[in-house]
N, C-alpha and C positions, 0 to 999 in steps of 0.2 A: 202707727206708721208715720215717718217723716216725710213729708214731701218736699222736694227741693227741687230747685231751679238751677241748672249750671250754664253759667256766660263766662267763655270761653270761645274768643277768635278762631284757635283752632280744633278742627275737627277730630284731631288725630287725637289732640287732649281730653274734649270732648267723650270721644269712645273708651279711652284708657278710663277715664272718670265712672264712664256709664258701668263697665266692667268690672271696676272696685266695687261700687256701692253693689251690685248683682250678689254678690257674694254673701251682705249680708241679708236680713230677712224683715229689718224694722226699716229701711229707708229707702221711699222709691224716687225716683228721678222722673219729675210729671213730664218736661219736656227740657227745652236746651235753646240755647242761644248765640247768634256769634259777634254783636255786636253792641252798643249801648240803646240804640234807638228798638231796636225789637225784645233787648231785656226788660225796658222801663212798658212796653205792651205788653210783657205776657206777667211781668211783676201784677199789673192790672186786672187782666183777664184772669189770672188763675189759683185757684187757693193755694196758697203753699203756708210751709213750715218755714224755709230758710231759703235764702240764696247763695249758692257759693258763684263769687265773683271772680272773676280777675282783674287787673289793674290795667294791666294794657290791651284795648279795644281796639278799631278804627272808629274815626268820629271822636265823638267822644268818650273820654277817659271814664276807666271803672270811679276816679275819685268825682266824680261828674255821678255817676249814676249814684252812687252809694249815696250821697249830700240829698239827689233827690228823690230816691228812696225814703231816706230817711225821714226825711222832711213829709212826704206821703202818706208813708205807711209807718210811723214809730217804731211800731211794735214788731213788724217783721226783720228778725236776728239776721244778718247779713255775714259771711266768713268767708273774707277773701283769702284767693288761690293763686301765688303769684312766684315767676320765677327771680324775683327783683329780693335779694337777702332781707330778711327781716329787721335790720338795724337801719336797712335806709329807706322804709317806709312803711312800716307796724304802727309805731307812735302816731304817726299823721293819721291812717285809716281810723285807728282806735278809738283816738279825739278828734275823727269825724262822726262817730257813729258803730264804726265796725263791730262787730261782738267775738272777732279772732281774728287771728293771722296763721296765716299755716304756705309756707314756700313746695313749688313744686317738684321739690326733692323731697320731701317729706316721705316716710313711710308709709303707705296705707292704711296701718291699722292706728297711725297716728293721724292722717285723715277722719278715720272713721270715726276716731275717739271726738278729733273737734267737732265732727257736724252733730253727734249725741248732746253733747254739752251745750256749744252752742243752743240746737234743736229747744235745751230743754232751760232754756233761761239762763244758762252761762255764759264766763267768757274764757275762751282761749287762747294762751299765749307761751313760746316755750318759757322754761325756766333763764335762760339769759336775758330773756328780753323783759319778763317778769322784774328781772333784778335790776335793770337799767328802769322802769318805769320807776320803782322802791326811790333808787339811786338819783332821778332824777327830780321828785321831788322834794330834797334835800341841798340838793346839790346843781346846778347849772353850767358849770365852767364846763363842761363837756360838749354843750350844745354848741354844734354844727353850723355853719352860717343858712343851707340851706332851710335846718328848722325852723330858723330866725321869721321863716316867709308865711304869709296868710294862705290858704288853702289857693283861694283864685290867681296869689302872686307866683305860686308853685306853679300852676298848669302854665302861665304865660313862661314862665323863667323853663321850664321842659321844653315848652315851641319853638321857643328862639333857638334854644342850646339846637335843636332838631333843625335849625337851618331857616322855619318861616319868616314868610316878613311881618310888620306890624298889621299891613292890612290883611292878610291871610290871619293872623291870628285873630284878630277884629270877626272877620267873615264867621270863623270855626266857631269860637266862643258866643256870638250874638251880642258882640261891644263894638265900640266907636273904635276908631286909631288912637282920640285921645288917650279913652279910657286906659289900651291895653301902654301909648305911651309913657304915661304917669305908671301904670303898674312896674314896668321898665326900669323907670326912674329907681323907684324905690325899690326894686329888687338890686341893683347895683351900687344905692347904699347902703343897704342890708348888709349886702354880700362883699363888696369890698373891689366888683368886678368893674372893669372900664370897655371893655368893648360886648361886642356879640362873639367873637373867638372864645373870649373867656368863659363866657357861657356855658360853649357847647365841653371845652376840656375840664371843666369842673365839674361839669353831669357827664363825663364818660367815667375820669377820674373819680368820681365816689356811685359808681354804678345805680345812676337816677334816671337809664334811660335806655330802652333796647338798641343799640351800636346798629343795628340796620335801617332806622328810623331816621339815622344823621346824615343831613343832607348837605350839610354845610363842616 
């Protein structure tokens, strides 16, 4: 039997999820989560096989849990669940730790195929996304300015795009102003960006960020 953990903000996702896996007969769903800070308690508290994640929480970010997950628990296979296309955040999860990617348009029984694999010491990834990793290390001229960014430069360059200020992102994160200023810095010469406007339309424009989340 698989045991898995599903963190998912919403509920309604949540039930659809509980309702797939019902169906089949080797994976049960021990409990559920809807935020980062009660994920990373019951990751703790509870024996599991896998977690399937999602990326967008409140609080803190699925790529926030997954780092410390990882970092925790190694060996527990993580497969996030996310409605964000797989070209513009697969890679990042992946070479954080993830052990799949699978979007919430996915199939079910394409679901169900990743959390088996996963489950069972695999990794899951579609076949295009497969041939951009291949592609990728060979080849770079393709890479994206956002890729260009460290995991922690990512979350800040998300905040901002989302409207926060430095000291709100300071608070969220558990950083200085300097800190998250310098990360700033270098995310806008990474990225080629000169204000906070640019930001926020270069993470709508390459869909890096749920559009009801931008506040600016």
């Amino acid at each position: 039997m698989i045991r898995i953990l599903i963190a998912d903000d919403h509920a309604i996702v949540r039930e659809g999820l509980k309702q797939i896996v019902q169906q089949t007969s080797d994976i049960l769903v021990v409990d559920e989560a809807s935020n980062a800070a009660e994920t990373l308690d019951k990751v703790r508290r509870l024996k599991l096989d896998l977690l399937l994640l999602d990326i967008s929480m409140p609080g803190r970010s699925g790529l926030d849990v997954l780092l410390e997950v990882k970092r925790d628990f190694p060996h527990l296979p993580v497969l996030i669940l996310s409605f964000h296309p797989e070209d513009q955040y697969a890679l990042r999860m992946l070479k954080a730790g993830a052990a799949g990617y699978v979007t919430k348009e996915s199939a079910s029984d394409e679901l169900i195929n990743a959390i088996r694999k996963v489950a069972s010491g695999g990794k899951y990834m579609s076949m295009p996304l497969a041939e951009k990793l291949v592609f990728g290390m060979v080849n770079d001229k393709n890479v994206q300015p956002h890729e260009l960014l460290s995991n922690r430069e990512f979350q800040v360059f998300r905040l901002i795009a989302a409207g926060k200020t430095v000291k709100e992102i300071g608070d969220e994160l558990s950083l200085s102003v300097k800190t998250i200023s310098t990360n700033r810095a270098r995310i806008m010469e990474k990225m080629g960006l000169k204000n906070n406007s640019e930001f926020t339309q270069y993470a709508i424009k390459h869909k890096l960020m749920d559009n009801d989340n931008v506040t600016a």
